[in-house]
N, C-alpha and C positions, 0 to 999 in steps of 0.2 A: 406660221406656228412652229414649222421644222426647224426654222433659225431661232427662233424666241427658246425653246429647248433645249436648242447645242450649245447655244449662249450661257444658259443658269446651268447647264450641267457642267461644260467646261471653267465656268466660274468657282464650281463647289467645289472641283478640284483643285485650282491654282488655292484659291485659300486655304486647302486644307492644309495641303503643302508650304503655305504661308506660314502658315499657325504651327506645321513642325518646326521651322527655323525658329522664328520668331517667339514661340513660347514656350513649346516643350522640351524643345535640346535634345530631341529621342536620338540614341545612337545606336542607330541599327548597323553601323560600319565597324563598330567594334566587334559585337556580338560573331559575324562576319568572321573576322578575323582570329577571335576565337577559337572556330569551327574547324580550322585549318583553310581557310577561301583565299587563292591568290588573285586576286581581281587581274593581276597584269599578267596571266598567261593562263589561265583556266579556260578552258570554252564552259557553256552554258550548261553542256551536260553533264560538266564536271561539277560544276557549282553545285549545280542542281541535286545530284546523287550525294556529295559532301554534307549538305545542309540537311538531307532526306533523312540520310544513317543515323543522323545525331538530333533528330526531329526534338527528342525529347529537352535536351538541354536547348535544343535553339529556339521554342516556344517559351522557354521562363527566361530564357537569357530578352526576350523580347519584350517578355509581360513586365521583366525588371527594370529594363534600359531605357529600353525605345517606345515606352508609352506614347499613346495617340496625344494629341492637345483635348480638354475637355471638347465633348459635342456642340457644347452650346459656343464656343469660341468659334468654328467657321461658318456654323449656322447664322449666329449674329451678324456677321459679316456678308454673308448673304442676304439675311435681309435688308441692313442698311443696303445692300446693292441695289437692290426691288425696290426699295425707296426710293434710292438719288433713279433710279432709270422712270418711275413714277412721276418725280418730281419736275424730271426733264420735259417727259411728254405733254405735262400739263403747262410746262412753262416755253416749250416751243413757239407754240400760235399766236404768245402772248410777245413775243420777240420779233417773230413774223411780222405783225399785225401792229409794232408800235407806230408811232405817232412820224416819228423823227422819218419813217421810208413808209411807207403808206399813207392816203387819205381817204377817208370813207367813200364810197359812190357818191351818196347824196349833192358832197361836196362839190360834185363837177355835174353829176347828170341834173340839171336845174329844171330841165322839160319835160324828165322822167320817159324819158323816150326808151334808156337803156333799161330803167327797171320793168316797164312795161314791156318788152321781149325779155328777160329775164321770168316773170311770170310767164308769160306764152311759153319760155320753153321751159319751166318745173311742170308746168301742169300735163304738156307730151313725155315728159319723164317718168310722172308717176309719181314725183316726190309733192311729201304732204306739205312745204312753205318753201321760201326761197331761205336759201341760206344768205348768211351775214358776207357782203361785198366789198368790198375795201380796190382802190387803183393804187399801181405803182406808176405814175407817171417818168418816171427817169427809165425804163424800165422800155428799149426800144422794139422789141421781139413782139410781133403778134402771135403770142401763148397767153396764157393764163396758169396758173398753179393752185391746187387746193391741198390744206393744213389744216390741222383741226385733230376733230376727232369725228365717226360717224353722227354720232347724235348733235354734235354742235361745227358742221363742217365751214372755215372760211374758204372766198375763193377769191383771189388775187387776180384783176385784168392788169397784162401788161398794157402800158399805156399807148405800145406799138397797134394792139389789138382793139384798140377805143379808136382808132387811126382808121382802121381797115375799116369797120362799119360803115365809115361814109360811103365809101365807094365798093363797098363788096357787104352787100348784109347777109347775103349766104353763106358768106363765108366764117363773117361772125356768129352767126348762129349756129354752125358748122361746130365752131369752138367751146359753145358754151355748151351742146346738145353732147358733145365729148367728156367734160368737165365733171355733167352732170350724172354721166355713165357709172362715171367714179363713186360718186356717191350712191347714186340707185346700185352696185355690185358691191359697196364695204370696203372698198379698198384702203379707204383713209385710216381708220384705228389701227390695225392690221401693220399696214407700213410704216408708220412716225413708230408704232409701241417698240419694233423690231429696229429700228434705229436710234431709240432712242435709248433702251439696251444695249445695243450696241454700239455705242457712243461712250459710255459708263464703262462696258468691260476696255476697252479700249484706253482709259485714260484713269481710270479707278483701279485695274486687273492687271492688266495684262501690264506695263510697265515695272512694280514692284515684284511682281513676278520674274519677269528676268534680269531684273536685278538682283533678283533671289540667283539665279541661276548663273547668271555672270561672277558674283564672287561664289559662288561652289567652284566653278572653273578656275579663277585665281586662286582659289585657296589648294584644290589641284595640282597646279604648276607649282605653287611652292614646296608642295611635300614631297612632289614626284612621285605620284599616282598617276597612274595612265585611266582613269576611270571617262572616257570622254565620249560613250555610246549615251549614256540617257543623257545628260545635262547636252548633248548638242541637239538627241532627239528633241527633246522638251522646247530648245528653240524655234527644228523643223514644224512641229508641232503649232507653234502660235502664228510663226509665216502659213505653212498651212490652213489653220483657221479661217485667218483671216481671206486669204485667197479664195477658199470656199465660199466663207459666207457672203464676201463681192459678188460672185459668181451669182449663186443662188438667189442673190437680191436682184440685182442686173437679170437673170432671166426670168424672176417673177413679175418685175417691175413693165420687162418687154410684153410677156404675156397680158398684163392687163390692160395695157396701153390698146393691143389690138383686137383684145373684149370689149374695151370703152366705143374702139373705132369703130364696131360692127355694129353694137347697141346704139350709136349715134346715127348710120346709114340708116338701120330697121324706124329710126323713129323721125327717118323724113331729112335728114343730113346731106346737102348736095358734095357728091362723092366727085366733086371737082375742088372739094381743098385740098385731096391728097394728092393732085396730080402736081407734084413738085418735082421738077429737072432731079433725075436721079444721078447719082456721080456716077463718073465711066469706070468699067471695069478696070481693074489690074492687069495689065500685061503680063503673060509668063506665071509659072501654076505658083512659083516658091511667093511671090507676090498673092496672090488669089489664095494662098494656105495663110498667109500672113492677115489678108485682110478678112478673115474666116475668124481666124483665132483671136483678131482685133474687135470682132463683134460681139463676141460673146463677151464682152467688159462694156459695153453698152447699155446705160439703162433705158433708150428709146432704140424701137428698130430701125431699120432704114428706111425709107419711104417706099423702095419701089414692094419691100416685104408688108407693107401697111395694105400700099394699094391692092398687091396678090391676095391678101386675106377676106380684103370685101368681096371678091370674086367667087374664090374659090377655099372653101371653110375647112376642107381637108386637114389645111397645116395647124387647123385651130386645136383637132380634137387625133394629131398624129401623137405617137408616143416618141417623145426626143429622145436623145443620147442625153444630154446633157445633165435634163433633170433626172435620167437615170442613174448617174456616174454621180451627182454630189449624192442623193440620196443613199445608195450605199454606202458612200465615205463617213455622211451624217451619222448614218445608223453605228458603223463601227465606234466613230467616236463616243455617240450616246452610250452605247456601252461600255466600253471603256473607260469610259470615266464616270460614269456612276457608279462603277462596281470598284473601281479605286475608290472614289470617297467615300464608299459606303464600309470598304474592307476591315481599316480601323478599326470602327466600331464595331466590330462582329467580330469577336476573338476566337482561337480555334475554331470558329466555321467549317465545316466542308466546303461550302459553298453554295449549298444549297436555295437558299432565301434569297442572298445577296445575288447569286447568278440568276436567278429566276426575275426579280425586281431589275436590273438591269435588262436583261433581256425580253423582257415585256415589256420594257420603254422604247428601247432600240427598233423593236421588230411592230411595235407598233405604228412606228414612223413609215416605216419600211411599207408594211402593207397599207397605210392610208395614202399616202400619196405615192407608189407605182400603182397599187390595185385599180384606185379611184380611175387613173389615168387609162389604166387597159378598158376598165370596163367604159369609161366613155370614148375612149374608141371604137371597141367594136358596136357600142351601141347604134356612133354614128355609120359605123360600115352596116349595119343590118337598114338601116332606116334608108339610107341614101344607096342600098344595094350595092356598095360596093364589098372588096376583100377583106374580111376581119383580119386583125392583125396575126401573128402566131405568137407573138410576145418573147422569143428567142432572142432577137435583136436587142430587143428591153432588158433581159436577162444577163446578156452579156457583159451589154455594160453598167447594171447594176452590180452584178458579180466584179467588174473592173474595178469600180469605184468601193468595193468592199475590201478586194483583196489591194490595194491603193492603202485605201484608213488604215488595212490593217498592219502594213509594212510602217506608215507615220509612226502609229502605238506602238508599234513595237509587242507584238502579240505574236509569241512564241520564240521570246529570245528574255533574258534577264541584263546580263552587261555587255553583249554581240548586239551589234547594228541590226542584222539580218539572223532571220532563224538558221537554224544548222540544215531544217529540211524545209528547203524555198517550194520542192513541190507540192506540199499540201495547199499552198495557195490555189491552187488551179484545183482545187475543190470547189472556190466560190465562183471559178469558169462554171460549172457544174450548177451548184444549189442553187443560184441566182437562174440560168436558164430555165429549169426545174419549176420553180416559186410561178414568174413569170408564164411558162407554158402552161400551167394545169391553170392559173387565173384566168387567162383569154379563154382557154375551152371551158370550164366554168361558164364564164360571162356571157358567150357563145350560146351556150346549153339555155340557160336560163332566159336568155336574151329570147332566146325563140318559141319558151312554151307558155309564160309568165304570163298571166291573166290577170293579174289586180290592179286596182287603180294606180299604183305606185310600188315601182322594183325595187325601194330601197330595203327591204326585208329581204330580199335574196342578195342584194349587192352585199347587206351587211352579215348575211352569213358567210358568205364567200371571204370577206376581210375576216374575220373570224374567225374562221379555219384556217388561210393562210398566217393569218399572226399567231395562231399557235404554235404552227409548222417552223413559222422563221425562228421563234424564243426559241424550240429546241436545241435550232441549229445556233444561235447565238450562244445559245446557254452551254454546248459543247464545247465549242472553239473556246469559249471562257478559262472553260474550265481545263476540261482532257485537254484537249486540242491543242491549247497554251505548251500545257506541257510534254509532246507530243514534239511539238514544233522546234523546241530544242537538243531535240535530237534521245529525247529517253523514250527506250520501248522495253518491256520485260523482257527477261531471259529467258526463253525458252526451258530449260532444264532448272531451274531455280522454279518456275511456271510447276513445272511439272513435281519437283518435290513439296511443294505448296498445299498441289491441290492433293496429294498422298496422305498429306497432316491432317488435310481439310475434310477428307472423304476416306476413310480409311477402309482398308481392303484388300484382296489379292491383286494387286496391279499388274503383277509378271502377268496374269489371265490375260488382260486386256490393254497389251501393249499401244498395236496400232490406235485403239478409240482415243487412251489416255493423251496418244502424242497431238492426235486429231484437236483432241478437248483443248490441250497446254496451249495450240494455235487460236482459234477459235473465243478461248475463255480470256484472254487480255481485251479482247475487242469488247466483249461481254461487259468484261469493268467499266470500259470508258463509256457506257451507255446508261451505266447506271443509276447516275445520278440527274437525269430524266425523268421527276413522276409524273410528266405532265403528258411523255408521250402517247399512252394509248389513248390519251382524249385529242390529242394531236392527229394521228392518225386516222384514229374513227371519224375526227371532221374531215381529212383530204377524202374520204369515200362516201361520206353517208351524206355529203353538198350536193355534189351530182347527182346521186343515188334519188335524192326527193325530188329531182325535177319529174321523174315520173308520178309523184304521186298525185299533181293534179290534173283534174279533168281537161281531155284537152279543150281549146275554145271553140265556138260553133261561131263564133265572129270575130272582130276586132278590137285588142286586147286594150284595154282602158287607158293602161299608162302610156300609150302610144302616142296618144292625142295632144298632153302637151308635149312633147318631145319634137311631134311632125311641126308643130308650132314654133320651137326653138332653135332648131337645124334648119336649115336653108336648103332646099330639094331634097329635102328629106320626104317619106308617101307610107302610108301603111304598108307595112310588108303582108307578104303571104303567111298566110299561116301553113306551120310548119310540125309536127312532131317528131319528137326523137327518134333515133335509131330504137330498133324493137331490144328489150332487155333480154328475152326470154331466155335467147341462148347464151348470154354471159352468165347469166343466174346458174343456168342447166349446168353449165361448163363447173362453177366454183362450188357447186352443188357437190355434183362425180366427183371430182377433183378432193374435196373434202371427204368422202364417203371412201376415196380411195386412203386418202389419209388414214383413217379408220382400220381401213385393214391391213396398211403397213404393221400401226401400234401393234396389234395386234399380232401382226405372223413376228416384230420382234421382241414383243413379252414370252412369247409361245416359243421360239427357238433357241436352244441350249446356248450356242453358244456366243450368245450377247452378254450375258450376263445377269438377266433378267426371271432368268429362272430356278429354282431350288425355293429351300424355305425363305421366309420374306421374314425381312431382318427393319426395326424398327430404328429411329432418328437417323441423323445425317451421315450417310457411308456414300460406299464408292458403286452402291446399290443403286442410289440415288441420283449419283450424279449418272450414270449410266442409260438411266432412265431417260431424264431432262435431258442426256445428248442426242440419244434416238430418236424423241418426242421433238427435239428443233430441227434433225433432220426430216422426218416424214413431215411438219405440219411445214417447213420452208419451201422441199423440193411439192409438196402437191398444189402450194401455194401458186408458186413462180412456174409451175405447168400450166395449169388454168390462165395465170397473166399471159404467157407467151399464145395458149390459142383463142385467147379471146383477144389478143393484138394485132396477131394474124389472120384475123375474122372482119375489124373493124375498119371500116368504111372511112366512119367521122366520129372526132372524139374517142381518137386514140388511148393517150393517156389513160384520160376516167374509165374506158372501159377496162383497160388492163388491171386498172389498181381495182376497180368493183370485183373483178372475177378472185383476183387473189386474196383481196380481204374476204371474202364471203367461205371462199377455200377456208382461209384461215379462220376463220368463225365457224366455220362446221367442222374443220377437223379438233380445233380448239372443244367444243361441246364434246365432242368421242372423248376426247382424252379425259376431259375431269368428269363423265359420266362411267369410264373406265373406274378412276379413281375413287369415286364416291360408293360403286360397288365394288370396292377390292376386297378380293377372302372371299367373293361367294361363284364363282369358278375357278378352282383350286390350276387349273393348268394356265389363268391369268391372273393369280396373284404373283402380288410385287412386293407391298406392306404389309398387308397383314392376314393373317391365317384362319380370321373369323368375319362372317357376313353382317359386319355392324358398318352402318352409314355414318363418318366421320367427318360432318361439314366444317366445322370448327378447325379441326386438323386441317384439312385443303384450305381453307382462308387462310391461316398463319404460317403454310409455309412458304416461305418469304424467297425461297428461290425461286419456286414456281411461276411466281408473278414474274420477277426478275426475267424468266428465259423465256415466258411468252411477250411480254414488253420489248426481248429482243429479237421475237421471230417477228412483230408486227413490223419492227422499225426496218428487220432485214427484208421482210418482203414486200414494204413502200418503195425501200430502193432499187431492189430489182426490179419491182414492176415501174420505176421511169426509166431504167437503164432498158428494158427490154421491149418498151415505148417506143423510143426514142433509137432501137436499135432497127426495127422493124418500117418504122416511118423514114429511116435513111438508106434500106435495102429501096423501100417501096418507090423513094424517089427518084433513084438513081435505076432502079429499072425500068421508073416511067419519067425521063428527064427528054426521052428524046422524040416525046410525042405529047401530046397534053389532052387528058382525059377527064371533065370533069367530073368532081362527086356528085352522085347520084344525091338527091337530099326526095326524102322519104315523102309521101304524101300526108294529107291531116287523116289521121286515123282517128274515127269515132266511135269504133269498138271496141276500145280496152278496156276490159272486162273491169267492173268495182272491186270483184274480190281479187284479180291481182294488181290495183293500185293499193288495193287496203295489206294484203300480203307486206308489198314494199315501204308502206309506211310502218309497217309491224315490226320489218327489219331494221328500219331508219334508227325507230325511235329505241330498241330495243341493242340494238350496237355503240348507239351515244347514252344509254342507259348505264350500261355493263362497262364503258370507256368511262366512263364521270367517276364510276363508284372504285373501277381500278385506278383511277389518280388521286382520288381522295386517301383510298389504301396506303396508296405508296408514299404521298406525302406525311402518311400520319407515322410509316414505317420508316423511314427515313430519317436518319439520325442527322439533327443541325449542328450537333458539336461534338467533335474528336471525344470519344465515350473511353478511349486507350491510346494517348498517344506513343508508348510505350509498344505495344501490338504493329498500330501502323511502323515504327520503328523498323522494328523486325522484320515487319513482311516488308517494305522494301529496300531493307537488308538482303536478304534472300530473293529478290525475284528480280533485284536491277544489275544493272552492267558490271562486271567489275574492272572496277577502275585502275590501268596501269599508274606504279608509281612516277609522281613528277620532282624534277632537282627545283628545291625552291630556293631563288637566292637568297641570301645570307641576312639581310636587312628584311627584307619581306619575311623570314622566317622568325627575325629577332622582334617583329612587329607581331607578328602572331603571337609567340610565347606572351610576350608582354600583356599581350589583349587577356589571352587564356587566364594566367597569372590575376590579371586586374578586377576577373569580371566574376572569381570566385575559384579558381585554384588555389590561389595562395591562402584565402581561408581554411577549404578544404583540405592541406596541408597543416595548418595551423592546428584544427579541429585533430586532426589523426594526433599531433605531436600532445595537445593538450592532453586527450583522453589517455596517451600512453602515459605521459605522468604522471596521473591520478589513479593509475591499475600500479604504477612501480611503488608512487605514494602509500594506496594498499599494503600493498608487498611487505614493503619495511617496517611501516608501522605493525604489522602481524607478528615480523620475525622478530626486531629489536624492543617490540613491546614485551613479547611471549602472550600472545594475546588467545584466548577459545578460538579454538577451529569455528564459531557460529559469525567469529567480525568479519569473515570472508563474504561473506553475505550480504556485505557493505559493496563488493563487487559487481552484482547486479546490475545495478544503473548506468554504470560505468561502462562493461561491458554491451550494453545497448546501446548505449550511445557510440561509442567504436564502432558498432557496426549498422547503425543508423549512416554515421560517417561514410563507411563503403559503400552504403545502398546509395548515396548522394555524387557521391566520386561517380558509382557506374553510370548515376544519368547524367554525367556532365560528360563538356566535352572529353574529346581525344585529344594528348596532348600535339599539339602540330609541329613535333620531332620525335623521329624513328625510336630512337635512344632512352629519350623521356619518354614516350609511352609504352618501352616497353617496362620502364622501372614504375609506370603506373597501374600497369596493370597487377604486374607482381604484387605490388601495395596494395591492391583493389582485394586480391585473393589471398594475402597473405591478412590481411585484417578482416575477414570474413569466416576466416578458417580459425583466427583466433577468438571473434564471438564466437561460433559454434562451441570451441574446447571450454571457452568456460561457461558456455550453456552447463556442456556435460558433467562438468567439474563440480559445478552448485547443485547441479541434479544428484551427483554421487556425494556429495556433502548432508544434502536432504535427506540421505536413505542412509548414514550416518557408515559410508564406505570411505573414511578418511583415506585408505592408501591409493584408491584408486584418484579419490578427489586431487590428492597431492601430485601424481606425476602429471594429471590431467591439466592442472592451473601450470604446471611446468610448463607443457606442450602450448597451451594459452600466450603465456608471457614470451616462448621463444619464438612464436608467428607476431606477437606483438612488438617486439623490438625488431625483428628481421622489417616489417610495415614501418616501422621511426627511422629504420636504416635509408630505407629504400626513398622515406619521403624527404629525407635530407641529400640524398642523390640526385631529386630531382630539383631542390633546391640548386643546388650547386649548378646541375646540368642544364636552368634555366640562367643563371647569372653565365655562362659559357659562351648559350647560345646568343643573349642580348649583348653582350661583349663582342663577337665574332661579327655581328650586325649593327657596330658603331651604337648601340644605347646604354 
């Protein structure tokens, strides 16, 4: 299913990208060059900040140029794909199965000897008729192969295998009781649908696509553009793919083969047809790495790995590397390229929808098949008593294979190969171990108190919550993170005049906080566009959190039963319960309670800023507040995580993140019960000066949510980091002796009222979590509401940019682009409107017309300075010279609307002398703007001249 996914998603994209060439003609390279963007020596974050400034003009220079191809144009195209790959699948078996290489059984078996074992072994299979038989007699191998699809499966004897029965019937039946595996597990629809997909994008897709891409690169060399980072990635990218998806196929195909081989031994299979002459080792290890790397392109395993698995089932239900490492590659791409094809179509976006939709594809993959995979692991290690995994291993190299896709994409770079900062990658070292170890102890947890006939209701809350967790993270790196990774971070001091505009106030008071906040408050943004975290979070704590809320078992827990049936030395396990909660509670309880009286002693003390009269909307009152409130509910949080880490036996992790979340849930309630009674203890007001309960006001203040979203999300990750910090002190102090865990006895005293307690919390933290995502989704703006604004602020809060020598042809390209793509209009429009004010002019003097025909100037004059308002959103011009005779223009024609604002205003109130020097001052800002715009005239024919155009 992971491959059938990455197949349509990476499909959606090459088409879209098709259907740019191909039918829209969008020229997003001009726009570009417009902007002042020297593709041949800019790094990303220069790009990046270029394009930023001028946000405004480079959204319409987009909406105008580089329109997407209609929706329906790569949609269609997709579905014909789902067609021809439809159409294949049904016509494989039908090619298989003809006439001219196959003959029916009947044909040969005349005795019915072969169909008569053929029922004997469907009916030990379990399946309900024999499927449709056909021999290949030329066909010398004793195998067999089945095609089809589940519901109407064929199965091909080679004629080698029609051979064997005479003199080895166990062996043929051996063959068929394997065959038959296939079909009783599904494997058939499953495998031909995903090949047969991928057979179509392969010879449908992927070829016009790089041919798309191959002349973009010719067309390159001829112009002498060095633009050769995405059109080579794009290539990496399809090698890529494909390599994966071999991969992937080759070791699902292995795994099933030695599912089919154990379900063939269970149902009576003499386990001497595997015993086949194993090849000799490799000599010498570079040999033995070779013949390693040579297997995993295998789609059968080796024998003597067949025969290991009837034995010993371990390797059945271990967690690989392998299918670690494509899985995160998977997921990257699934993201990545859905949120490409979906971009398009989502014009000024934040990103919100599109990144969430992508990332809840991606990270869904993610958690179904690693999750699935830990938790039958440790299932098997409970059952069969052995070591549950820790899932670190897993983690690693799912994080490998994440941060792997993610270098393919090219995620956190625009025209660089490689992002500017390579170390964020080792992030997903991180998130991925992270994902991984809270699942196995999860699984773990659950594994051992679970009482119902079937775990899958605790398996699927566990996916659940992890796929929340992972879209976060996906939906980050998307979004920030992207940008982040090529190298742009705010300024500090730009940061800090920001939030001065933002929160206004005595700021000299509060130097130190304000610098604290300017650090602190960028991290803040990149988190915000998260509404889904606090339901993210409330699920990593409140999964665990319910393993206590059921009774423990007084016997043997139901779903054990078929399991001990399924696993091979698998026994009922002991019954087991959890580590005692009480004092994690106790701990994040205090912990919270102390939070309490931080708020408190810093409302109460002078010199935070919190006290004097209480000053209403958004000030520096406020933000003063919200910075004290995320340091007391952070630091009481990540105290209680560190000694309930410190404390914990087993199930580390969960219990550190319970203590902290619960902290931060009861210091959270102080605060906005602080809040709700503000004004009615005069020495803890903040806001307001009267004892009136204002719920309304605390739900829509939109920061509020914002900074506890980012205390939750800050003190998820201390409390893995402080997990994980704790569990590596502890092992390395106990590495040189081996001490096991103690594992608790079955306790049958836990009290109803505090299981019902912890259920009260459960459901009351995913309560209060649903309704704060719901919030912030609905507060959450999905389309740039100012592009203009954004402009600005990261005008002011980014890098400044030293200037660069652009050569002379790259700069005569640029003008030209500027020029083409609506300067020269805007130019035109200045020169027009001055005519038609000079037009005015003379017609007044040489008519001798009433001072009232002035008045015909109006129109005229708004459109002038309509004119400027359209100059200042457009670009800059991409020479020192020329912009600076465009800005003079920009202000010299804005000064002249004004004057004759005033001029018709003093004409209105019949102050004819002042009207008259005023239309004077008017007309000399107006030719000085006709002067200035034919400078720049000139100063662009200079500059495309100097640049050979």
């Amino acid at each position: 299913m992971l491959l059938a996914v990455l197949v349509l998603v990476t499909s959606a994209l090459m088409l879209t990208y098709m259907a740019y060439w191909w039918v829209s003609k969008a020229d997003s390279y001009s726009c570009n060059l417009a902007a002042g963007v020297d593709f041949d020596h800019m790094s990303d974050l220069e790009l990046l900040v270029t394009r930023s400034s001028q946000s405004v003009a480079y959204v319409n220079c987009q909406l105008r140029y580089a329109q997407p191809p209609p929706w329906w144009v790569p949609a269609s195209w997709l579905a014909l794909l789902v067609v021809a790959a439809v159409a294949l699948f049904f016509w494989l078996p039908v090619w298989k199965a003809r006439r001219s290489r196959v003959v029916p059984l009947a044909s040969i078996d005349h005795d019915r000897g072969i169909q008569a074992v053929l029922e004997e072994v469907v009916a030990v299979a379990g399946l309900a008729r024999v499927p449709r038989v056909v021999v290949d007699p030329a066909a010398s191998s004793v195998g067999a192969v089945l095609f089809g699809r589940n519901g109407r499966p064929v199965l091909c004897l080679h004629g080698g295998l029609l051979a064997l029965r005479s003199r080895d019937a166990a062996g043929f039946r051996a063959v068929l009781l394997h065959e038959f595996a296939h079909v009783r597990n599904g494997d058939i629809t499953l495998v031909y649908a995903t090949v047969a997909l991928w057979r179509v994008f392969l010879f449908l897709v992927a070829p016009p696509y790089l041919v798309g891409v191959v002349m973009y690169l010719v067309g390159q060399a001829r112009s002498g553009d060095s633009l050769w980072a995405v059109p080579s990635r794009s290539i990496l990218q399809v090698l890529f793919l494909v390599a994966l998806v071999y991969l992937a196929r080759s070791d699902v195909l292995r795994s099933r083969e030695i599912h089919a081989d154990r379900a063939a031994v269970r149902w009576g299979a003499d386990s001497r047809g595997w015993h086949v002459p194993a090849s000799p080792t490799p000599e010498g290890m570079l040999r033995r790495r070779l013949a390693s790397f040579a297997e995993l392109w295998r789609t059968h395993p080796r024998w003597e790995l067949r025969r290991g698995a009837l034995t010993d089932p371990g390797p059945v239900y271990a967690v690989p590397a392998l299918p670690m490492f494509l899985t995160g590659a998977a997921a990257v791409l699934i993201n990545s390229q859905l949120a490409l094809a979906l971009q398009p179509y989502t014009p000024q976006m934040i990103g919100a929808l599109t990144s969430q939709a992508a990332a809840l594809a991606a990270a869904g993959t993610v958690a179904g098949v690693v999750g699935i995979t830990l938790w039958r692991a440790v299932i098997h290690a409970v059952l069969t008593g052995g070591r549950p995994p820790s899932g670190l291993r897993a983690g690693l190299w799912l994080g490998t294979g994440v941060g792997v896709g993610t270098l393919i994409m090219g995620h956190g770079t625009i025209e660089q190969f490689f992002p500017s900062r390579n170390a964020l990658l080792l992030l997903f070292l991180l998130g991925g171990p992270a994902f991984t170890w809270w699942t196995a102890q999860v699984a773990q947890l659950w594994v051992t108190v679970w009482r119902g006939r079937t775990i899958r209701l605790a398996l699927a809350a566990s996916l659940a919550a992890g796929w929340l967790a992972l879209a976060q993270w996906f939906a980050w790196w998307h979004g920030r993170g992207a940008v982040i990774g090529t190298g742009w971070w705010y300024e500090t001091e730009g940061m800090r005049q920001r939030l001065e505009q933002l929160y206004p106030g005595p700021a000299g008071d509060h130097e130190t906080m304000l610098s604290g906040v300017s650090v602190v408050f960028p991290v803040l943004l990149n988190t915000n566009a998260l509404p889904l975290a606090a339901a993210a979070v409330a699920a990593l704590w409140v999964v665990p959190l319910a393993a206590w809320v059921p009774r423990p078992a007084s016997a043997a827990r139901p779903w054990t039963h078929g399991a001990v049936l399924d696993i091979e030395g698998a026994v009922e396990p002991s019954l087991q319960s959890p580590p005692r909660l009480r004092g994690v509670l106790l701990t994040g309880l205090l912990c919270g309670v102390g939070c309490w009286v931080a708020v408190v002693a810093v409302v109460a003390y002078p010199r935070t800023g919190l006290t004097g009269p209480p000053v209403q909307g958004t000030n520096l009152q406020g933000l003063l507040f919200l910075a004290w409130m995320y340091v007391a509910l952070t630091v009481s949080a990540v105290t209680a995580g560190a000694i309930a880490a410190g404390r914990a036996r087993r199930y580390r992790p969960l219990m550190t993140l319970i203590a902290a979340q619960v902290a931060a849930l009861v210091g959270t309630i102080g605060v906005v019960v602080l809040l709700l009674f503000d004004g009615c203890i005069d020495e803890l007001s903040v806001f307001s000066s009267s004892c009136v309960r204002r719920p309304a006001w605390l739900r829509d203040w939109l920061d509020l949510h914002i900074v506890l979203d980012f205390t939750l999300m800050t003190t998820t990750v201390a409390s893995f980091a402080v997990a994980a910090a704790v569990s590596g002190i502890r092992r390395a102090r106990a590495s040189h002796r081996l001490r096991p865990v103690a594992v608790g006895p079955l306790r049958r005293d836990r009290p109803t009222g505090r299981r019902g307690l912890v259920a009260v919390v459960c459901v009351a933290a995913l309560a209060v979590s649903a309704a704060e995502a719901a919030y912030r989704q609905n507060r959450t703006p999905q389309k740039v509401a100012n592009v203009r604004a954004v402009q600005e602020e990261v005008q002011q809060v980014s890098t400044r940019l030293k200037a660069r020598v652009v050569a002379p042809h790259t700069k005569a390209r640029q003008v030209d682009a500027w020029s083409d793509l609506g300067g020269e209009d805007l130019l035109a429009r200045f020169r027009r409107e001055r005519g038609r004010l000079i037009e005015i002019e003379r017609a007044f003097v040489e008519g001798k017309e009433q001072p009232s025909y002035l008045f015909r100037l109006r129109p005229v004059c708004e459109r002038f300075g309509r004119t400027a308002i359209d100059a200042y959103a457009y670009f800059r011009i991409p020479d020192a010279r020329g912009q600076a005779l465009w800005q003079q223009l920009i202000l010299d024609a804005a000064e002249s609307t004004l004057q004759c604002r005033k001029a018709l205003d003093h004409l209105s109130a019949n102050r004819l002398k002042q009207a008259g020097s005023t239309f004077v001052s008017s007309f000399k800002k107006a030719n000085t703007a006709y002067k200035s715009s034919n400078a720049i005239a000139s100063r662009i024919v200079d500059v495309k001249r100097a640049g050979g155009l």
